[in-house]
N, CA, C and O atoms as CSV, one atom per row, in Angstrom:
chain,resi,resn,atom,element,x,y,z
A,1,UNK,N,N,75.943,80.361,197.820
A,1,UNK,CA,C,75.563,80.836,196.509
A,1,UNK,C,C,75.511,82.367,196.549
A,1,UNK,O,O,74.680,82.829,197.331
A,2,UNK,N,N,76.082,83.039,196.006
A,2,UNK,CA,C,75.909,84.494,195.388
A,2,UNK,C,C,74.718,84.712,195.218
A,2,UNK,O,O,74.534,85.647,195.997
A,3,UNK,N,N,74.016,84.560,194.866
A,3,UNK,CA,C,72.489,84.910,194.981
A,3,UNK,C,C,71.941,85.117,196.930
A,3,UNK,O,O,71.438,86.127,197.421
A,4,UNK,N,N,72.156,84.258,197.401
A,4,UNK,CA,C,72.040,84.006,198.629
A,4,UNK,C,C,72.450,85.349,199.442
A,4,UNK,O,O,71.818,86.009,200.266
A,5,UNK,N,N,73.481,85.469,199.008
A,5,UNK,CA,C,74.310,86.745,199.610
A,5,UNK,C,C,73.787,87.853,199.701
A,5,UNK,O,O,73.610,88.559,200.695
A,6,UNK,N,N,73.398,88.095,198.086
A,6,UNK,CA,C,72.412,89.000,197.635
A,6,UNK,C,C,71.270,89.177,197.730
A,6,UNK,O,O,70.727,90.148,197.202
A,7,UNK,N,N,70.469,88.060,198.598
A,7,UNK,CA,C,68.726,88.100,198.755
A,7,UNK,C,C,68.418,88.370,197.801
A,7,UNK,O,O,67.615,89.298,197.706
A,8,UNK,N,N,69.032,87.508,196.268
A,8,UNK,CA,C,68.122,87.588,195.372
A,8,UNK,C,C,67.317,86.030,194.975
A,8,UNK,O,O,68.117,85.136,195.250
A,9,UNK,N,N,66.082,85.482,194.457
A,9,UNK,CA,C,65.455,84.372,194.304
A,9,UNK,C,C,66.091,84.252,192.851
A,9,UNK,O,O,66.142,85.134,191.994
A,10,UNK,N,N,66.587,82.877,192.779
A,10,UNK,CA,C,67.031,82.596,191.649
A,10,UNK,C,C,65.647,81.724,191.148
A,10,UNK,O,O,64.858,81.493,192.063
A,11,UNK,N,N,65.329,81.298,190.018
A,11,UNK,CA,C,64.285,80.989,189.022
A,11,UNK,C,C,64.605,79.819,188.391
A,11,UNK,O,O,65.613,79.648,189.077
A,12,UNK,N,N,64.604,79.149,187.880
A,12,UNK,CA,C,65.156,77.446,187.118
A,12,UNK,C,C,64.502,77.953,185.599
A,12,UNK,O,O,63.706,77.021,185.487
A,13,UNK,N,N,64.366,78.460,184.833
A,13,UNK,CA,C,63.642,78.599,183.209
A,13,UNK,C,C,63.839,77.032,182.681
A,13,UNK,O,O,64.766,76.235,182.826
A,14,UNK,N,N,62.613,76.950,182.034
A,14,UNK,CA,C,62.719,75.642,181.018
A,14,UNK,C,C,62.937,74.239,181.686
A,14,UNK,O,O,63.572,73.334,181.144
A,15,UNK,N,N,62.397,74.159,182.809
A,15,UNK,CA,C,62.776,72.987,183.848
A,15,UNK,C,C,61.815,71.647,182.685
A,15,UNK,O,O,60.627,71.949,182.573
A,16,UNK,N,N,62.116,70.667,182.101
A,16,UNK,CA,C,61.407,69.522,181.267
A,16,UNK,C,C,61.690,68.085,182.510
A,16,UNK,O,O,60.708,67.556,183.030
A,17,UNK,N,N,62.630,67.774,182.729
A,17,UNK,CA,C,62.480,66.445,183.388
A,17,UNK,C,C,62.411,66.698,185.006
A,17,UNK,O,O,62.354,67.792,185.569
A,18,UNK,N,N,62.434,65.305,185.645
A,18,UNK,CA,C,62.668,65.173,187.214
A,18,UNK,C,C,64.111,65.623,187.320
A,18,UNK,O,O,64.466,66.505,188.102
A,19,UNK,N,N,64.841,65.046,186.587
A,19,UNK,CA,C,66.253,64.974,186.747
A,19,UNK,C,C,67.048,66.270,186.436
A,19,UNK,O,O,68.264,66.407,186.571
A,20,UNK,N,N,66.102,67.264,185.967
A,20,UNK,CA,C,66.818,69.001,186.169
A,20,UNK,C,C,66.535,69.197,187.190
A,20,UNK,O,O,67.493,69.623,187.835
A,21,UNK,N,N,65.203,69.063,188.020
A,21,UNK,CA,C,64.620,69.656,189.044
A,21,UNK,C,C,65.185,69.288,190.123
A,21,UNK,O,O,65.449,70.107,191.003
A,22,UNK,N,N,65.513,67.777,190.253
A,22,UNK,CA,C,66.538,67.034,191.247
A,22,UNK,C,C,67.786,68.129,191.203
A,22,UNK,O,O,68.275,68.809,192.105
A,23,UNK,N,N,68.051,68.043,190.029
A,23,UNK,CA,C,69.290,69.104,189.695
A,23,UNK,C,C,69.669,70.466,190.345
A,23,UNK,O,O,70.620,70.712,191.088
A,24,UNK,N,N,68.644,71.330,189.861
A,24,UNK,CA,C,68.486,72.597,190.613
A,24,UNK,C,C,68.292,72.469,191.719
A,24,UNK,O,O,69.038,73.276,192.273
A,25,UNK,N,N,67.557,71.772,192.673
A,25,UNK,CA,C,66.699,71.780,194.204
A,25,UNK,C,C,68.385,71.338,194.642
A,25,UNK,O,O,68.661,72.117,195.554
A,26,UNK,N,N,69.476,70.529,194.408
A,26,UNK,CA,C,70.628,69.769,194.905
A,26,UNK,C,C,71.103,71.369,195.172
A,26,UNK,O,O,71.254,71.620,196.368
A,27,UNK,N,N,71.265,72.075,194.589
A,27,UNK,CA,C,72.044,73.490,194.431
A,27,UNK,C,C,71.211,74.942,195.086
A,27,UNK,O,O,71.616,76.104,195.055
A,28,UNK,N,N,69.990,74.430,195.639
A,28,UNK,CA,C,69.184,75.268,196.128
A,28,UNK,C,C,68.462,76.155,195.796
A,28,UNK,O,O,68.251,77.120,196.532
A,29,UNK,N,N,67.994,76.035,194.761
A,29,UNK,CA,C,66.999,76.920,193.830
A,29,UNK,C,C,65.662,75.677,193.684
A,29,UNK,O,O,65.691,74.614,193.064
A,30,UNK,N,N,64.742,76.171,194.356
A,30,UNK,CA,C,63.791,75.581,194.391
A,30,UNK,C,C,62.534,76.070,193.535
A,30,UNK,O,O,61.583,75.370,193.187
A,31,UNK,N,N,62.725,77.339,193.291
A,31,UNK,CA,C,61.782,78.131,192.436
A,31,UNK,C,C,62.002,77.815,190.635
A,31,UNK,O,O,63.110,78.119,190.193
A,32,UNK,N,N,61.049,77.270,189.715
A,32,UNK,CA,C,61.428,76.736,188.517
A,32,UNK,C,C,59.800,76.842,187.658
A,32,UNK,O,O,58.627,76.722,188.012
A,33,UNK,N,N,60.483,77.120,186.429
A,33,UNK,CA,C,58.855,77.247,185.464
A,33,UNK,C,C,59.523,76.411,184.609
A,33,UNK,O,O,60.754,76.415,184.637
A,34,UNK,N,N,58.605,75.300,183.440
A,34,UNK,CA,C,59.106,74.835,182.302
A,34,UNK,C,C,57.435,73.699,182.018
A,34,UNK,O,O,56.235,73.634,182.284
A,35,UNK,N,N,58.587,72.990,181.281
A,35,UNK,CA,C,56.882,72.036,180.431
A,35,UNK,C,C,57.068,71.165,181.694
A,35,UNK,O,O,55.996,70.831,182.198
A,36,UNK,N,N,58.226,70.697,182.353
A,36,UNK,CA,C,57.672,69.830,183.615
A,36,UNK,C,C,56.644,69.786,184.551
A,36,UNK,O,O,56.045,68.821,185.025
A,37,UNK,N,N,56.503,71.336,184.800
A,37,UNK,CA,C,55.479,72.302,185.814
A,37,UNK,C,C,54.207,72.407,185.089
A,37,UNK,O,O,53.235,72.069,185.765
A,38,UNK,N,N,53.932,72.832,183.751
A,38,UNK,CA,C,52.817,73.543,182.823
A,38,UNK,C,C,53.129,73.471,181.583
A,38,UNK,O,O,54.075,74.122,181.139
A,39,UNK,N,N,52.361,72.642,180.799
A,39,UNK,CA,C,52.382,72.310,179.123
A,39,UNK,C,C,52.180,73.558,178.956
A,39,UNK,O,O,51.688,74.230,179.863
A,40,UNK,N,N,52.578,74.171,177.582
A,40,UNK,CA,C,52.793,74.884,177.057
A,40,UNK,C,C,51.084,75.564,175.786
A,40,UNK,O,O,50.782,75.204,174.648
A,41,UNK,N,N,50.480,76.480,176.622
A,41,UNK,CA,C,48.848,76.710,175.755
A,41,UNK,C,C,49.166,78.040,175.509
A,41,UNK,O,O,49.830,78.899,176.089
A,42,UNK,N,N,48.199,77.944,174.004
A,42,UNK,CA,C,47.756,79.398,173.745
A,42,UNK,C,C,46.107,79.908,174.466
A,42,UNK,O,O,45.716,81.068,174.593
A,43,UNK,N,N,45.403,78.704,174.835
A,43,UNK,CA,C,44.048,79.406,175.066
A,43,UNK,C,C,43.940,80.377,176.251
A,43,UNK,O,O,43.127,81.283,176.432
A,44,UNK,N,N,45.286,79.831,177.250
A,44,UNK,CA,C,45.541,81.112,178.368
A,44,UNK,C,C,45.985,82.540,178.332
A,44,UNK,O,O,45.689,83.413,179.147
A,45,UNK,N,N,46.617,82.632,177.439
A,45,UNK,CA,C,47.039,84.083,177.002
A,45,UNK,C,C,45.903,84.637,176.821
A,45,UNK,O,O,44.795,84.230,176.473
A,46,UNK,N,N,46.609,86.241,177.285
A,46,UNK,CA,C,45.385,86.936,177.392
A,46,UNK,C,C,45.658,87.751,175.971
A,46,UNK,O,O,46.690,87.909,175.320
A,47,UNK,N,N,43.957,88.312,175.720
A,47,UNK,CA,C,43.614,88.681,174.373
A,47,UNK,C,C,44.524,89.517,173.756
A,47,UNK,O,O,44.742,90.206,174.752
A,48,UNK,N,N,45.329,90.074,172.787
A,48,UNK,CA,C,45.840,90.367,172.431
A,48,UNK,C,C,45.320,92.067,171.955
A,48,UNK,O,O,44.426,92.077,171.109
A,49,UNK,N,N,45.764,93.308,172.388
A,49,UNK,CA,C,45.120,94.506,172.200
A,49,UNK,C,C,46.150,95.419,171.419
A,49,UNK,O,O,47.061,95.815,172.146
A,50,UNK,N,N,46.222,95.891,169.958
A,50,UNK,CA,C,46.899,97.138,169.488
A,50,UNK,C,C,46.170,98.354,169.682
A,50,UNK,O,O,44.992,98.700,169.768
A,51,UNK,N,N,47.501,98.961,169.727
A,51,UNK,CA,C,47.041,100.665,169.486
A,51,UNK,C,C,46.546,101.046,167.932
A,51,UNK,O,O,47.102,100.251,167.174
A,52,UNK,N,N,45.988,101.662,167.440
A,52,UNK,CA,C,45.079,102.339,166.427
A,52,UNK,C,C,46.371,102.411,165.647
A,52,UNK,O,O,46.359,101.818,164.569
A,53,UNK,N,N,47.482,103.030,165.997
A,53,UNK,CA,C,48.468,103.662,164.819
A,53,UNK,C,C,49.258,102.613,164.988
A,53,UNK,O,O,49.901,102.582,163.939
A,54,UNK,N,N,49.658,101.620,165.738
A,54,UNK,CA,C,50.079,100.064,165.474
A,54,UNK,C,C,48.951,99.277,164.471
A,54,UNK,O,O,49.416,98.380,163.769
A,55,UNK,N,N,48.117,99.440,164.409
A,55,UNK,CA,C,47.656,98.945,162.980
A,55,UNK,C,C,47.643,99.783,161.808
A,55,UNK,O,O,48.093,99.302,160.769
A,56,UNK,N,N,47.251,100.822,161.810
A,56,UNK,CA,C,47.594,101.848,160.999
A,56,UNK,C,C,48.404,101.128,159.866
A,56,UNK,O,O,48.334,100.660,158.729
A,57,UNK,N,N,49.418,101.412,161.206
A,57,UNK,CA,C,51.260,100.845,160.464
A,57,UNK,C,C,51.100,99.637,159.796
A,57,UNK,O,O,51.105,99.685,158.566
A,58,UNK,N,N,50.953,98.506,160.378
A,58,UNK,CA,C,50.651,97.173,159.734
A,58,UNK,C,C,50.091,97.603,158.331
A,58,UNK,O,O,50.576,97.542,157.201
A,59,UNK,N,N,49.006,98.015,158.772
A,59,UNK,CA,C,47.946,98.338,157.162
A,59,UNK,C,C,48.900,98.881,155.908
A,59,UNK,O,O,49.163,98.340,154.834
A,60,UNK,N,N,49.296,100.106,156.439
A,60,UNK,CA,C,50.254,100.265,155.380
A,60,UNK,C,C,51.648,99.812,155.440
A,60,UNK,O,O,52.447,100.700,155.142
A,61,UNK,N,N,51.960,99.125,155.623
A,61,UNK,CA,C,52.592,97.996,155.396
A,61,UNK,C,C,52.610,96.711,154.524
A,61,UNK,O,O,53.432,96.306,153.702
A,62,UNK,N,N,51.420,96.197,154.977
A,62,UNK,CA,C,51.005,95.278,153.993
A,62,UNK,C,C,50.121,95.730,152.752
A,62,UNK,O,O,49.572,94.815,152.139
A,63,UNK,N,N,49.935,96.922,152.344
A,63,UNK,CA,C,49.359,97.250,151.494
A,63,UNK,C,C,50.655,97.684,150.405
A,63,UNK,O,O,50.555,97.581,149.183
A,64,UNK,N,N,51.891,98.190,151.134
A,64,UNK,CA,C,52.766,98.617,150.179
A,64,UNK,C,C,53.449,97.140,150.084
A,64,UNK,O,O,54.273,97.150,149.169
A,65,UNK,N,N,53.379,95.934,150.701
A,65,UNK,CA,C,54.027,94.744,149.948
A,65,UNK,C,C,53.400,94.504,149.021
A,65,UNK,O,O,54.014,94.190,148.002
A,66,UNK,N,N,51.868,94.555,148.994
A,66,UNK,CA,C,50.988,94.179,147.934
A,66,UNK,C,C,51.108,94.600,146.809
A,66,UNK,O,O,50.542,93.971,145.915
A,67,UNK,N,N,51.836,95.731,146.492
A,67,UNK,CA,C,51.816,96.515,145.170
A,67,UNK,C,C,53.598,96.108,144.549
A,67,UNK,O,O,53.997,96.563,143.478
């Protein structure tokens, strides 16, 4: 594998069944994230923080749709 060559770690994205993971691991990529691994939450994300003039902006924004 070209990756191999390159000492780079290839990744599996979006892995859902056994039968991708069978898939990928056959081809040697053992490293994989998807809903197979971890359902999919919002309560883990972390808190969400703007800058002052990123709301600013919003504000007037939605104040000039309003009119």
């Amino acid at each position: 594998m070209i990756a191999e060559r390159l000492n780079v770690a290839v990744i599996a994205e979006g892995v859902e069944t056994e039968a991708e993971l069978t898939s990928f691991r056959s081809l040697g990529i053992d490293l994989f994230q998807g809903y197979l691994s971890a359902k999919p939450t919002v309560a883990r994300l972390p808190p969400m923080r703007f800058s002052a003039s990123y709301v600013m902006l919003v504000e007037a924004l939605s104040q000039s749709n309003a009119a």
